[in-house]
N, C-alpha and C positions, 0 to 999 in steps of 0.2 A: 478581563471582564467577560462573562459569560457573553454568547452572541448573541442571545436569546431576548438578554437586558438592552443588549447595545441596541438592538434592532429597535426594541419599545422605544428604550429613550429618542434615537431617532425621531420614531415617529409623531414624537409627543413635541420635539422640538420643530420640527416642520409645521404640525397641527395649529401650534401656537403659533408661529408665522405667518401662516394663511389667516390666523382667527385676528392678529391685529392691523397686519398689515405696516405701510410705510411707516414710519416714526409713533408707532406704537399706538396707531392708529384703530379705533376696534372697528373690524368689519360683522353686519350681520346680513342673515340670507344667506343664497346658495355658494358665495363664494367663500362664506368661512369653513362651511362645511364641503366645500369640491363641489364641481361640477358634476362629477360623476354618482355622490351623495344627490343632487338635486333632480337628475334624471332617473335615479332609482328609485325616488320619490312619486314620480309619475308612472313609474312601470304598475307601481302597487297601487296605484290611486282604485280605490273601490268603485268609481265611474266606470273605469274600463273595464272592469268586469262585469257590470250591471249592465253596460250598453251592448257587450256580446250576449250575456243571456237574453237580454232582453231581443234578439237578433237583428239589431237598428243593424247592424253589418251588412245584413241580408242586400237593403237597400243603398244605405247611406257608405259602404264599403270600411275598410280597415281605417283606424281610426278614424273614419269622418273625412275621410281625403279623394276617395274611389266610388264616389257614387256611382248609382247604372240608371240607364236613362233620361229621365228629365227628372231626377230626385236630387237635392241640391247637397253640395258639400258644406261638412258642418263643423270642421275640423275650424279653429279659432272665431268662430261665431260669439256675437255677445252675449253671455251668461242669463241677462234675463229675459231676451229674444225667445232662447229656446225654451227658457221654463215656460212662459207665456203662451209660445205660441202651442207647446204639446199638452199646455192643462185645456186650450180653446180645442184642439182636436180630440182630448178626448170627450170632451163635453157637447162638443160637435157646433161650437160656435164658427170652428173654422170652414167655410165649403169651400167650394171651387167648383172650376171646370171639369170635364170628362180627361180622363187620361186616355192612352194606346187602347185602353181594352174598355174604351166605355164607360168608366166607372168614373164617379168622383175622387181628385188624385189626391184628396186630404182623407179617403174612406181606409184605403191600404196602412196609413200607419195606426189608424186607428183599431183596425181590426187586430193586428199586432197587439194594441195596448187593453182592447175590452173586449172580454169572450161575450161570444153568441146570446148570453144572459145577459147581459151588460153591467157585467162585475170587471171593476176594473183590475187589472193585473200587476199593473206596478203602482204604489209610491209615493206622493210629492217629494219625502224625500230623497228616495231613489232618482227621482226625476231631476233634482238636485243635485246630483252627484253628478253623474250621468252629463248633465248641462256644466256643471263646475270642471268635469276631466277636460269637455270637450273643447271649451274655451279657453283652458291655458294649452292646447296642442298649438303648433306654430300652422296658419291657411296653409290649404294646400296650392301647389304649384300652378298658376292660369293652364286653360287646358283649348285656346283656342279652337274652332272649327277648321278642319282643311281647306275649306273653302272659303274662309274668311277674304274678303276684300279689303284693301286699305284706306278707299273711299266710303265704304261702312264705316269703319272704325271713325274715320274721320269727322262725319255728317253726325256721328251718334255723340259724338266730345262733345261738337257745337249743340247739340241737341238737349243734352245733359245738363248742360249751362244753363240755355234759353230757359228750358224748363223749370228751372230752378230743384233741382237733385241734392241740388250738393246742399240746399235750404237745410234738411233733412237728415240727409246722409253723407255728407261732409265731399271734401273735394277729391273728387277721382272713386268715390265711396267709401272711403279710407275713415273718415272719423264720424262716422252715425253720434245724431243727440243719443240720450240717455232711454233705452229702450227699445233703440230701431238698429236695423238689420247691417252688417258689415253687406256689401255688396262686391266691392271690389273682387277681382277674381273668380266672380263666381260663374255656373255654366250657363251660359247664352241662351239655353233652350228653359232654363229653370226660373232666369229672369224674362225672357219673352209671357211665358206664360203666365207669370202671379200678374206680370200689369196687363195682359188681356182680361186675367180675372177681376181685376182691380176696375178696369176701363169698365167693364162690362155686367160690375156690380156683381162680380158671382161670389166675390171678396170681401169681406166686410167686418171681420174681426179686429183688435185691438189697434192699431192709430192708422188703420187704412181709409178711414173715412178722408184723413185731410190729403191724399192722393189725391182726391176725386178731382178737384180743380187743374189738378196739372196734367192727367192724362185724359182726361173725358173725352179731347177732341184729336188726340195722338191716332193718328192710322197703324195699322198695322205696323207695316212698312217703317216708319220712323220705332216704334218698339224694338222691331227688330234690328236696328243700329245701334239703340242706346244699349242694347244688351251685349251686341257685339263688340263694343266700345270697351265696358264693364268686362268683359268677358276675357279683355287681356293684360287686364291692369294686375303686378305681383304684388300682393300683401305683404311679402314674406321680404319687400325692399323697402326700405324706413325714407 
């Protein structure tokens, strides 16, 4: 037999294999077609390209996982979070507090997305995409503070609790309702600061209003635990 055939036929008898599985079993999704077929999938997702043009990298780092500063990582975020909350920025429903340099820290992605005219530059459904790549990446890895204490982390569990967090954003921050924010994992200085904003009404965009009861009377101090708490939980562990 030619090798050339033999090779194919191989292929085709394996292919079939993976496509039905145990006792003739039909498998669909990424294992019928290999894992390797399903990650290739995401290499070309049209998100990822749209979100480096769009240079969300700048801030938000390589895929969503390397933020700088106090900009939050976006890397397995929930899909409609992000569309929501970047149509509220560029419409400017979203504010906030001042960032390092003074400014409003919801102004810099916005300037990113609406030139000086205030013609917007990307999309909805770029914006779509973009949010869709981002949300099937796997969270990025907890990225604790050096200086983390373990009586923080402690005081902010029980604090998380009392508060009732988990009402909202499920337990450990891991199962958010329909609409709100994965928390878990995320950076301590990103989550300090939205519930300063939030405490402090600088916040007030889409389901931030029913925050107001549970932080109104949080000190600083206690913020800063619940976020240090949050801050070392791994999404990326089922």
């Amino acid at each position: 037999m030619n090798k050339r055939i033999a090779r194919t036929s191989l292929a085709l008898v394996v292919g079939a294999f993976l496509a039905t599985g145990v006792g003739g079993t039909v498998v669909k999704g990424p294992l019928a077609a290999g894992p390797a077929v399903a990650e290739e999938k995401k290499k070309k997702h049209p998100g990822k390209r749209l979100y480096r043009r769009m240079t969300c990298i700048a801030c938000h780092g390589r895929d969503g996982k390397r933020a700088i500063q106090d900009y939050p990582n976006l890397a397995g975020q929930n899909k409609k979070y992000l569309i929501n909350q970047t149509m509220d920025i560029i419409s400017g429903k979203r504010k906030g507090g001042m960032n390092a340099q003074n400014k409003p820290r919801a102004e810099a992605m916005r300037g990113s997305l609406v030139d000086p005219q205030g013609k917007v530059r990307v999309s909805k459904a770029d914006i779509e995409q973009i949010a869709d790549w981002l949300a099937g990446l796997e969270p990025a890895k907890p990225k604790p503070a050096a200086d983390l204490k373990p009586e923080d982390v402690k005081a902010g569990a029980k604090l998380y609790k009392k508060k009732r967090c988990r009402t909202c954003h499920g337990k450990e921050g891991k199962k958010p309702l329909k609409g709100y924010p994965y928390i878990a994992g995320q950076k301590a200085s990103y989550i300090f600061n939205q519930m300063v904003d939030v405490r402090d009404k600088k916040r007030a965009n889409g389901k931030i209003k029913t925050m107001y009861t549970f932080v109104k009377k949080l000190k600083d101090e206690e913020i800063r635990q619940i976020a240090a708490y949050l801050s070392t939980i791994d999404r990326t562990k089922k």
